[in-house]
N, C-alpha and C positions, 0 to 999 in steps of 0.2 A: 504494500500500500504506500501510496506517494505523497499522503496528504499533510499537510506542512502548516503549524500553528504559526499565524501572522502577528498574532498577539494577544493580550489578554489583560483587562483589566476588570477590578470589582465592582458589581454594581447593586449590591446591598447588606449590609451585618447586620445581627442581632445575637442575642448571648449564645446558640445555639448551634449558630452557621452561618456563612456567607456565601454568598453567590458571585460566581464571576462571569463573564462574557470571552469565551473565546474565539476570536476570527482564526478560521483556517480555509488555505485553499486548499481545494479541494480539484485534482489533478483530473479524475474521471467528466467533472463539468465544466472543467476552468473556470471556477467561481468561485468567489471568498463567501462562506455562509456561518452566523453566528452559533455558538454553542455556548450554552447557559449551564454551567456548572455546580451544583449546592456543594459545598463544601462544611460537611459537620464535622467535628471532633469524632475521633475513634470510640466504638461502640465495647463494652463486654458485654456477656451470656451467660452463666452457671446454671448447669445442671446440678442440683444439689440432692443426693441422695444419703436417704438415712440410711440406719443399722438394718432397719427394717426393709431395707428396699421399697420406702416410701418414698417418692419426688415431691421436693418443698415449689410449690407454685404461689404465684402475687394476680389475685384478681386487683384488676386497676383500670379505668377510666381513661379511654384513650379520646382524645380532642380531638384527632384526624378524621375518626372514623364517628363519632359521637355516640361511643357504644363501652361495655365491660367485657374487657380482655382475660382469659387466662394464659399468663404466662410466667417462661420462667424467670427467678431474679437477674435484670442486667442493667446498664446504664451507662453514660457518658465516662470516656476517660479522661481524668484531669489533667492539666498541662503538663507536663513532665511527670507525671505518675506511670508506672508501668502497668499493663495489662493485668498481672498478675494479682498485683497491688488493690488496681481498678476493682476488677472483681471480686476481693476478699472484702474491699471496703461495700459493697453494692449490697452480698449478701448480709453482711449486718445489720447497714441500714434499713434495708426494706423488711427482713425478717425476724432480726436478731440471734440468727446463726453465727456460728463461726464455723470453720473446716479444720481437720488435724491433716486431710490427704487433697493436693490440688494438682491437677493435671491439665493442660491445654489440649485437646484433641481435635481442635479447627481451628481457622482462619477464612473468612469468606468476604467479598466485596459483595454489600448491600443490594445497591443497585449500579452498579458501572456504567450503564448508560448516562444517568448523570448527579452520580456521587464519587467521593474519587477519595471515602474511606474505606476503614476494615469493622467488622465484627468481629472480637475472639469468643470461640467459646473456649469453656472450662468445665471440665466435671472437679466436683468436691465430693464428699468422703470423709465421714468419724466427723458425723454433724455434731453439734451441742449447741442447745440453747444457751445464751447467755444474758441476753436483755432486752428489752421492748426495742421495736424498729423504732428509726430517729429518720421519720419521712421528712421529704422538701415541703415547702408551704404550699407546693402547689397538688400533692402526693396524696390518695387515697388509698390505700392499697390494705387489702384482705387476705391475710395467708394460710394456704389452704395445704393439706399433704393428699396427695394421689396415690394410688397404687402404681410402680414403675410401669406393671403389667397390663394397666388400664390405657396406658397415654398411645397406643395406637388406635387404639378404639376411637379414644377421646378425638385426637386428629381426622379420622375417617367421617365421625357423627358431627363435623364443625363447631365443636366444643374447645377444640386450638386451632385460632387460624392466623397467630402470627406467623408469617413465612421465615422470621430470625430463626423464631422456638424453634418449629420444624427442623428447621435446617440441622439447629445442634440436635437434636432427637435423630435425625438422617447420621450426622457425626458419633452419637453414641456408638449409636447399631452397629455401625462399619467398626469402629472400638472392641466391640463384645464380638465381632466375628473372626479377630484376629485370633 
């Protein structure tokens, strides 16, 4: 492919993301055509499983969609925080877990068409409660445990339809087939 960024600048922020505008020619029509970019901070995901082979889930009120989500704990990465980090901090605050076992078992881009981060996921492992979740002021969130064994069901009957979840739910499986 031939096609060749002319340039690029931003043409809106807010705490969450910024959007840029990129000119590229584009070599197949010989024409420069705009590309609108969102640029968020990096995402995590944890699958958090208990002793019990329960999965720890956050019912939460999603804005986009103006509907209640089930999903697993994840959230923005902080500026210089690491993935790792991200996600141990996530789980606490929304559930008030913590993990003794953390593993990374994905890496995925969002929407690449026009997002230009990552999502990590994480499974956790030798869960313990330790304190009420400490949500954002804008944060509703309800924590529920599932049966490991129920969440393809769950996925199938549109009971999960965030396509992140899934995806680490897709990342576990491949995990447990190893």
């Amino acid at each position: 492919m031939s096609n060749l960024r002319k340039n690029s600048c931003q043409v809106f922020s807010c705490s969450v993301f910024t959007v840029r505008c990129d000119k590229y020619f584009i070599a197949k029509t010989n024409d420069i055509h705009n590309f609108f970019i969102i640029e968020p901070t990096n995402w995590v995901n944890t699958i958090a499983i208990t002793d019990n082979q329960e999965v720890i889930l956050v019912k939460q009120y999603r804005y986009g969609i103006e509907k209640i989500t089930l999903e697993i704990p994840g959230g923005m990465i902080d500026k210089e925080e690491l993935p790792e980090i991200a996600a141990q901090r996530e789980l606490l605050e929304e559930t008030g877990y913590k993990a003794k076992s953390w593993q990374l078992i994905g890496i995925t881009d969002p929407n690449p068409a026009i997002q230009n981060n990552k999502c990590y996921i994480f499974l956790a492992t030798g869960l313990e409660f330790t304190t009420d979740p400490k949500l954002d002021n804008t944060e509703e969130i309800e924590v529920v445990t599932v049966a490991l064994n129920k969440i393809p069901e769950m996925i199938q009957q549109g009971k999960i339809t965030h396509s992140l979840v899934i995806t680490a739910f897709y990342y576990y499986n491949l995990l447990k087939e190893k």
